[in-house]
C-alpha positions in Angstrom: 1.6 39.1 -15.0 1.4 39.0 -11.2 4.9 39.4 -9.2 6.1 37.9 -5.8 9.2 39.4 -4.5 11.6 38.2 -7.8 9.2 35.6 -8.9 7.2 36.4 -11.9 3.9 34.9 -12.7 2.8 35.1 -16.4 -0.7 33.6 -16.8 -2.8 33.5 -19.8 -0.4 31.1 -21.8 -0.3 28.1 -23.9 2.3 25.3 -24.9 2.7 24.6 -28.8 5.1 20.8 -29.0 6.6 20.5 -31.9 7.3 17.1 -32.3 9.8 15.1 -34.7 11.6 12.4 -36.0 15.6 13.0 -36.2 15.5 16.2 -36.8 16.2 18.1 -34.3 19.9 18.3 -35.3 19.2 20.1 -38.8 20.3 23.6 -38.9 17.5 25.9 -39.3 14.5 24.6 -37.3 14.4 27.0 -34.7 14.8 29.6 -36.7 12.0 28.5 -39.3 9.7 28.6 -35.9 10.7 31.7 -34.9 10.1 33.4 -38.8 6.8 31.9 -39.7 5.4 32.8 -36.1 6.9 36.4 -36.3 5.6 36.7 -39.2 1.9 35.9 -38.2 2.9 38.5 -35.3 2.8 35.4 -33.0 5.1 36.2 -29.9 7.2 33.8 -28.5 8.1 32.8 -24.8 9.8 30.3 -23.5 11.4 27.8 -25.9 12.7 24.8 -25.0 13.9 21.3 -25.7 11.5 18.8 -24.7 12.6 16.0 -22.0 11.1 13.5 -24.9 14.0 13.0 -27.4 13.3 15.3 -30.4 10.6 17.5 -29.4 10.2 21.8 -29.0 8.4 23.5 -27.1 7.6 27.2 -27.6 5.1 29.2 -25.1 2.3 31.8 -26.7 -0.7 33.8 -25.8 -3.1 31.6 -25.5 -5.0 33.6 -27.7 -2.3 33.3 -30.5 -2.1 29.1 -29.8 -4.7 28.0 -32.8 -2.8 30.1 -34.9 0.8 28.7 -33.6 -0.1 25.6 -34.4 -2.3 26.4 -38.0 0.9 28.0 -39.4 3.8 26.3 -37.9 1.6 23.1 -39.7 1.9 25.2 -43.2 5.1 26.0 -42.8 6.6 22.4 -41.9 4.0 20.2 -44.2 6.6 18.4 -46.5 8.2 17.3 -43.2 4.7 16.2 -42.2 4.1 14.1 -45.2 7.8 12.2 -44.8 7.6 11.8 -41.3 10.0 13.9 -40.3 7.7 16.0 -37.9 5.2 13.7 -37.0 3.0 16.1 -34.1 2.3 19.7 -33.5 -0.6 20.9 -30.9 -1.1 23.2 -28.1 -2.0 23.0 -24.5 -4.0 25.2 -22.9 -4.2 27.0 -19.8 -1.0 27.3 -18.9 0.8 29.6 -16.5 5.1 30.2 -16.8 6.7 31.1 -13.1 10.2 32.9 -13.8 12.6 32.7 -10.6 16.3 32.5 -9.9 17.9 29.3 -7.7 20.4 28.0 -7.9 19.6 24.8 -6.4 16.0 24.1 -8.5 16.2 21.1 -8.4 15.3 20.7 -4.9 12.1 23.0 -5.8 11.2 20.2 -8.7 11.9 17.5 -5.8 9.3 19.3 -3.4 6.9 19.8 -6.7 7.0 16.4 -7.4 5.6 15.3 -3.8 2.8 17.9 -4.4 2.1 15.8 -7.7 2.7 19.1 -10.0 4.9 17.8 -12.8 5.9 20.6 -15.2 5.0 21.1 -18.8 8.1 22.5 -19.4 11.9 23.5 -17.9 13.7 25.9 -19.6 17.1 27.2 -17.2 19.8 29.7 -18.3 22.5 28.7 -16.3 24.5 31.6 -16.4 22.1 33.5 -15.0 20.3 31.3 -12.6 17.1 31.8 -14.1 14.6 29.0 -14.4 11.3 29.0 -15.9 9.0 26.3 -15.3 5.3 25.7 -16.9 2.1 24.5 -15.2 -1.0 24.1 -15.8 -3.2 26.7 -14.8 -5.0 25.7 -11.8 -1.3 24.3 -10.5 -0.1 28.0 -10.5 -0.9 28.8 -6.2 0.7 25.9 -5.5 3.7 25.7 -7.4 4.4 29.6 -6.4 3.8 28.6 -2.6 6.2 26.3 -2.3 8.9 28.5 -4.7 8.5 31.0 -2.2 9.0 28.6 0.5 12.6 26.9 -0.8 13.7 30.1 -1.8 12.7 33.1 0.3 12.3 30.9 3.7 8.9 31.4 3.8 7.2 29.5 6.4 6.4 25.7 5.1 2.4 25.9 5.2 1.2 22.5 5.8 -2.4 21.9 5.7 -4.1 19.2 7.9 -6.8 16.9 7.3 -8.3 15.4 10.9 -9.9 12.4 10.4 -11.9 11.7 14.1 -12.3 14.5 17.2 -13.1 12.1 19.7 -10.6 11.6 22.5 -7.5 11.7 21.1 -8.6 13.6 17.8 -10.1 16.6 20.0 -7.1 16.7 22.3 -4.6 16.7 19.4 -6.6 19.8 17.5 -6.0 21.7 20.6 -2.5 20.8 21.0 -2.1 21.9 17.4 -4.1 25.5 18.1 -1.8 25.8 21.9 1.5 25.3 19.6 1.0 26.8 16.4 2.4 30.2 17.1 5.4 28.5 18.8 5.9 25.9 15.5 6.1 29.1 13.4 8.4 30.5 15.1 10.8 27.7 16.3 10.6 25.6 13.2 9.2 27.8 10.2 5.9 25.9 10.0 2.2 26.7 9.5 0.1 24.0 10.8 -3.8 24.6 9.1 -6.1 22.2 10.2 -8.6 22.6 6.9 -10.9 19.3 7.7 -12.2 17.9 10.5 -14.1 14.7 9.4 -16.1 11.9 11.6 -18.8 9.4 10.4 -21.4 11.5 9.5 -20.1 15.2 8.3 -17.1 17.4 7.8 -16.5 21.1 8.4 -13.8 22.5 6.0 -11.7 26.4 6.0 -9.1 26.1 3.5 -7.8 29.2 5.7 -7.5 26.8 8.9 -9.9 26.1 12.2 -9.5 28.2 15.5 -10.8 27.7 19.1 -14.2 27.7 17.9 -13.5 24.1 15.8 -16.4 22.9 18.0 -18.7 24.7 16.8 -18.1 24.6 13.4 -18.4 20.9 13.3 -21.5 20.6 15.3 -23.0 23.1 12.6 -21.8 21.7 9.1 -24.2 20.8 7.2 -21.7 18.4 5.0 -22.3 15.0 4.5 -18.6 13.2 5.3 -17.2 12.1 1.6 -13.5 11.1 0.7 -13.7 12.3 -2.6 -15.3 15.7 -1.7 -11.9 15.9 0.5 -9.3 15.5 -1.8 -11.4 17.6 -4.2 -11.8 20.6 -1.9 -7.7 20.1 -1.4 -7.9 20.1 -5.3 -10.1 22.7 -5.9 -8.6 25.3 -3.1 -4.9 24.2 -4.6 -3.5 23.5 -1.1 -0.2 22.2 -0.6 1.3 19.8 1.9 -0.9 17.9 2.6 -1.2 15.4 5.8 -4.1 13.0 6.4 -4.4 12.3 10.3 -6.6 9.4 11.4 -7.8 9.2 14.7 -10.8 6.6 14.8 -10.4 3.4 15.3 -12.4 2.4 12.0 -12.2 -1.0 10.0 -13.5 0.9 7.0 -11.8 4.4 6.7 -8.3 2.3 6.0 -9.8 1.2 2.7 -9.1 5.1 1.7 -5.6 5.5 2.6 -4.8 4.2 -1.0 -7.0 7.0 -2.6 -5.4 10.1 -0.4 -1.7 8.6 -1.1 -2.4 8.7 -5.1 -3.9 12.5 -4.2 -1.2 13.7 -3.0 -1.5 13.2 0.8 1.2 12.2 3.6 -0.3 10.2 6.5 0.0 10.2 9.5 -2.2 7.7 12.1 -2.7 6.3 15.4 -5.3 3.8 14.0 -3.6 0.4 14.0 -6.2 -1.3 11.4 -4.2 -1.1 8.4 -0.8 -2.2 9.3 -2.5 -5.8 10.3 -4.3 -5.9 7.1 -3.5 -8.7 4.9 0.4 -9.2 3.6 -0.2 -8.3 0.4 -2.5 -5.3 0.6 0.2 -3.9 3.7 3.0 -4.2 1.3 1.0 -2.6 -1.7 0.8 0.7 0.3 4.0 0.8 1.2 4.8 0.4 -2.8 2.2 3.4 -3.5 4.3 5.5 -0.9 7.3 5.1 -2.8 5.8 5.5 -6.1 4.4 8.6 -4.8 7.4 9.8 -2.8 4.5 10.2 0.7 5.2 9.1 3.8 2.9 7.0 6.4 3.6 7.8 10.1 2.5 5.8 13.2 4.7 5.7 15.9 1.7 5.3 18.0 0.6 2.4 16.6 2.4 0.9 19.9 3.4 2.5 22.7 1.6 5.3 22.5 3.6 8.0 23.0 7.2 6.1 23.4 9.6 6.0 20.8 9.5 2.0 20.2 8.5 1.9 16.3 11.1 4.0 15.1 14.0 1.8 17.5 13.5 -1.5 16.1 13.2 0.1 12.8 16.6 1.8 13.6 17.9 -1.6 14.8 16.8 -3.8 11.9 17.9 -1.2 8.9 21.5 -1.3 11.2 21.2 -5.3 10.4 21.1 -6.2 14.4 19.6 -9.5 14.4 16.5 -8.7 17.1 15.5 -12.4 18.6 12.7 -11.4 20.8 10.1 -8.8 21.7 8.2 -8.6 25.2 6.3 -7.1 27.3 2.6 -5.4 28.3 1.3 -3.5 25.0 -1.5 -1.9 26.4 -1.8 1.0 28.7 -4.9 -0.1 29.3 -4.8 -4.0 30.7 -1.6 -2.6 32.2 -3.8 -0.4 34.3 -6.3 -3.0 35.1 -3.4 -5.5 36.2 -0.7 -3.5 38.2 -4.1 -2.7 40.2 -6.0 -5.1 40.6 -3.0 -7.0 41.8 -2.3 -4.7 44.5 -6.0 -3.8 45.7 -8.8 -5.1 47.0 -11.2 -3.9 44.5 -13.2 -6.1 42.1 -12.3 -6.2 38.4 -15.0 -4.7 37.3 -14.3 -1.8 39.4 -10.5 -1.6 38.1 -12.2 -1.5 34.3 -14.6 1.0 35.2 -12.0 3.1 36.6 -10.1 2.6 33.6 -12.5 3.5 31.0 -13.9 6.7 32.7 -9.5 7.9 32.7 -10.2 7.5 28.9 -7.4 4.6 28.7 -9.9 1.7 26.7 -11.0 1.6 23.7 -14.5 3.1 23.3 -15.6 -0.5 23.5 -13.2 -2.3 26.6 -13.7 -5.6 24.7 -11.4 -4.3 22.2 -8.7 -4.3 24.7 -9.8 -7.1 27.2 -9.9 -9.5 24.1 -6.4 -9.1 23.2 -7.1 -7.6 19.4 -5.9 -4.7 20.5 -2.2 -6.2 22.1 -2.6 -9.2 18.8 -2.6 -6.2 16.6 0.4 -4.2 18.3 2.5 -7.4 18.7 1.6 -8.0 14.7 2.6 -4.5 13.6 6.2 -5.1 15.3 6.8 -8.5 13.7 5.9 -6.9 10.3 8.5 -4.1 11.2 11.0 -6.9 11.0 9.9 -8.0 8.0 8.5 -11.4 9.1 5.0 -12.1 6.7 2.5 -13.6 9.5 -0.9 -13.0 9.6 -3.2 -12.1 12.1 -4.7 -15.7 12.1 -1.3 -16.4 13.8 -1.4 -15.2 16.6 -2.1 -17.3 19.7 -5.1 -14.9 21.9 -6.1 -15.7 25.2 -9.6 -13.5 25.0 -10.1 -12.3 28.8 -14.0 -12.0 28.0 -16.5 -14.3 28.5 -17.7 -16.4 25.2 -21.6 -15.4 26.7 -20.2 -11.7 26.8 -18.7 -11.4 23.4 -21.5 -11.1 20.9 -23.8 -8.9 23.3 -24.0 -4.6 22.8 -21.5 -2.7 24.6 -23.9 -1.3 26.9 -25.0 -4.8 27.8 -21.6 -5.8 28.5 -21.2 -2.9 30.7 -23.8 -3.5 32.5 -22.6 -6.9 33.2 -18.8 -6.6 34.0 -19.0 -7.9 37.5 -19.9 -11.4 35.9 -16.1 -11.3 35.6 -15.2 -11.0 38.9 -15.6 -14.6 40.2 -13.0 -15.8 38.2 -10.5 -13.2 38.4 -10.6 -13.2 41.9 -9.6 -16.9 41.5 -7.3 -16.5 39.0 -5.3 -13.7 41.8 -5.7 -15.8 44.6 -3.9 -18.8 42.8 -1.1 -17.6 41.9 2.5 -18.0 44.1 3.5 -15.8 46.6 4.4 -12.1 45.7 3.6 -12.7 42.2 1.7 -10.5 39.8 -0.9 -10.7 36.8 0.7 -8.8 33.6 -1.2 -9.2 30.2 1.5 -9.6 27.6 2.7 -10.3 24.1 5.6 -11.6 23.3 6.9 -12.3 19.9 9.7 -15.0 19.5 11.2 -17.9 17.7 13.3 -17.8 14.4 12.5 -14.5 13.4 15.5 -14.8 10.7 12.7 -16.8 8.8 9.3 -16.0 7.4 7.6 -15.8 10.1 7.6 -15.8 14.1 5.8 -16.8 16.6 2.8 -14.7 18.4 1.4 -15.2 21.6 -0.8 -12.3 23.9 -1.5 -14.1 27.1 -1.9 -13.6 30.9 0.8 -14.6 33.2 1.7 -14.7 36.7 5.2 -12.8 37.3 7.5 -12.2 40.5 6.8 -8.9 41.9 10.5 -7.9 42.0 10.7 -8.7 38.2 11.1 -5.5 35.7 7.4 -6.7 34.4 6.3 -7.3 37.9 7.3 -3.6 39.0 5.4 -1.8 36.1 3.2 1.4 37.6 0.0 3.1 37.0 -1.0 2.4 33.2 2.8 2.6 32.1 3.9 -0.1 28.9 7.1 -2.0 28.9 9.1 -3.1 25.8 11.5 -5.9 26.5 14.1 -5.8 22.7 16.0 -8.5 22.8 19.1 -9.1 20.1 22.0 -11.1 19.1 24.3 -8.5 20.2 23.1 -7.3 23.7 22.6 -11.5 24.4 20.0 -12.0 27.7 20.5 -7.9 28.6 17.4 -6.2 26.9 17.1 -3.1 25.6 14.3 -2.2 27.6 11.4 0.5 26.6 9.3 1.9 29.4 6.9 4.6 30.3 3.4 6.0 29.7 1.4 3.7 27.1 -1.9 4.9 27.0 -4.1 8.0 27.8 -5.7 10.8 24.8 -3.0 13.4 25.6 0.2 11.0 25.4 -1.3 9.4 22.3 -2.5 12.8 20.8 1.3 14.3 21.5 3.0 11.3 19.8 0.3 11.9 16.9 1.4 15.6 17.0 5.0 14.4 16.9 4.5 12.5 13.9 3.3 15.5 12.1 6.0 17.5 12.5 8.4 15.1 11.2 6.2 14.4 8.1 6.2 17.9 7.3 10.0 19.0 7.9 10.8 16.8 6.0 8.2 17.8 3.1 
């Protein structure tokens, strides 16, 4: 027995169910199991009523358990042969952890998200006690997270980082700048335990410091999703939060796989939430089944607080009729300057990918995939079922530039300049290029409409007078009529995206 403050541990155990048929309610049952099993000098635990209608459980050594179950089957055969008892067998490797609360149930709630479902529940109310059975290799786990409802000991919530490039390296040392402050402010203990790309992982079940670097560059471990979740497994870690920071079509296909393990997630990759209908909607039902959440405010708008408002406003029942405006940081960037300088495009998107701002590949933001996808996630945030195929995408790359490497395309950007030149001179007079989506129609039916195009605005409009790489959100709604509720600041950049990321965390893990 192993004791934690006023919780007691007693390891070594085993279940024996007795199961019946209608019999529980004959006098003399319990005391027959109690007799015979005395009288093989079996002691006995915990015994309780089983959730299952007519069952018993009783807890024993496990060294005693074969015998439980060899004389409790003597002693109850005629019952046996009638049907009256109709099971009785032992489980193994089982651990009982004794503690008083008043308000358990809240401990089984936060049990339940950590998958651990106990054996057994046995509670004497007068006394507040409550005794609850696990299997062995549960024990760490369940005891952690006793001691945390009870005792206010800090929440430990242990991190899996899926991708340190930009934004995944500047969120790991946001994490490692705050986590002293977190513990003390908010009763948390952020571990980062994996740090995954492409090729390899390095894993600490006790948490990365400064040196992270290092010990990535120096793992010798092949990347593997199952040899994740069963180092999580194996190491018995609680609260756990998957983070993805790539940008990768093929990673999404896990998110099912850490949601049935037992993982939150939280992600700034926008892949999944314009996958198919059906496969978007049969996460969201594995969530719930699971009781996990899925975070990913910066699926648009970076850093800004967009996702959550028109989730606020559509769960209120305001009838949103529009959504507008420049999605990405990025081609916001590009625009607001190369409508006020002189310099060539190509310059602007040079400039733009050594800030960081585009995608690893600028294609991914100059084609409008990037703005299609954001525009998408919103109009599935109302509900509307459209597909990615709908949307309307005016590609701002060259057909003879699409299909060549990235380095080829780099080296060929100023074959854009011609035309963009043109495209500026043309317009009227103090008017500006913005790159925008805009989602509109009926959107009280199925679906809406979905276009990401390039348009010529006055200068003095509220698009027109966007700054730097800064997004704008235009919400428009039945109630607020032709005055939008407008949405505006920093949209793109690793640290803004990483500190929404980082804000996502910690709401996925107060509310573990």
């Amino acid at each position: 027995m192993t004791t934690s403050d006023t919780i007691n541990i007693y390891r070594n155990k085993a279940l024996v169910n007795f199961e019946g048929k209608d019999f529980l309610g004959h006098i003399g049952i319990d005391s027959r199991i109690f007799k015979v099993l005395n009288e093989e000098g079996i002691s006995v635990g915990v015994i309780s009523q089983q959730a299952i209608e007519n069952g018993i459980s009783v807890l024993v050594d496990e060294k005693d358990a074969e015998d439980a179950v060899r004389v409790l089957q003597e002693e109850f055969k005629k019952e046996k042969s009638n049907g009256a008892v109709s099971n009785i067998y032992n489980i193994s490797n089982v651990a009982v952890i004794g503690f008083v609360s008043e308000n358990y149930s809240k401990i089984l709630s936060e049990l339940q998200r950590n998958k651990i479902f106990p054996l057994l529940l046995n509670q004497i109310a007068s006394a507040g006690r409550v005794n609850i059975v696990v299997t062995d290799n549960q024990t760490e786990i369940a005891k952690n997270i006793v001691e945390t409802e009870i005792y206010g000991k800090p929440k430990v919530v242990h991190l899996a980082l899926i991708g340190h490039g930009n934004v995944g390296g500047t969120l790991v040392e946001q994490i490692l700048d705050s986590e002293h402050d977190i513990l003390k402010r908010k009763r948390l203990q952020l571990k980062i335990v994996a740090i995954v790309n492409s090729k390899k992982m390095a894993l600490n079940k006790g948490g990365f410091g400064s040196d992270w670097r290092q010990k990535v560059n120096y793992s010798q471990t092949d990347s593997s999703i199952e040899s994740l979740i069963g180092y999580a497994k194996e190491h018995h870690l609680e609260n756990l939060v998957m983070v993805d920071n790539t940008a990768s079509k093929d990673f999404v296909k896990h998110y099912d796989a850490f949601v049935d393990n037992g993982f939150d997630i939280v992600s700034s990759n926008k892949i999944y939430n314009t996958l198919p209908i059906a496969t978007y909607r049969n996460l969201r039902k594995s969530l719930e089944k699971n009781k996990k959440k899925y975070l990913y405010e910066t699926n648009v708008g970076a850093g800004l607080p967009l996702i959550d408002t028109i989730k606020l406003l559509h769960l209120s029942g305001e009838n949103i009729t529009r959504i507008k405006g420049v999605f990405s940081g990025t081609l916001s960037y590009v625009f607001n300057n190369f409508s006020l300088r002189e310099d060539k495009f190509s310059t602007i998107i040079n400039e733009a990918l050594e800030k960081g701002y585009t995608e690893p590949d600028p294609r991914e933001d100059l084609s409008g995939s990037d703005v299609a996808r954001k525009l998408l996630i919103l109009a599935r945030e109302l509900d509307l079922i459209n597909e990615f195929e709908d949307i309307n995408i005016q590609n701002l790359v060259p057909e003879n530039l699409l299909s060549v490497s990235k380095s080829e395309f780099l080296s060929r950007l100023e074959e854009l300049d011609e035309e963009y030149q043109k495209i500026k001179e043309d317009q009227e007079p103090e008017h500006v290029l913005r790159y925008v989506g805009d989602l509109h129609g009926d959107l009280q039916k199925e679906k809406g409409e979905l276009d990401v195009k390039l348009i010529s605005v006055p200068a003095t409009s509220a698009l027109g007078q966007l700054k730097g790489s800064d997004s704008i959100f235009e919400i428009y709604t039945e109630s607020y009529g032709e005055n939008p509720i407008v949405i505006m600041g920093a949209g793109a950049g690793a640290k803004v995206t990483a500190r929404g990321v980082f804000g996502d965390i910690l709401r996925v893990s107060e509310t573990k």
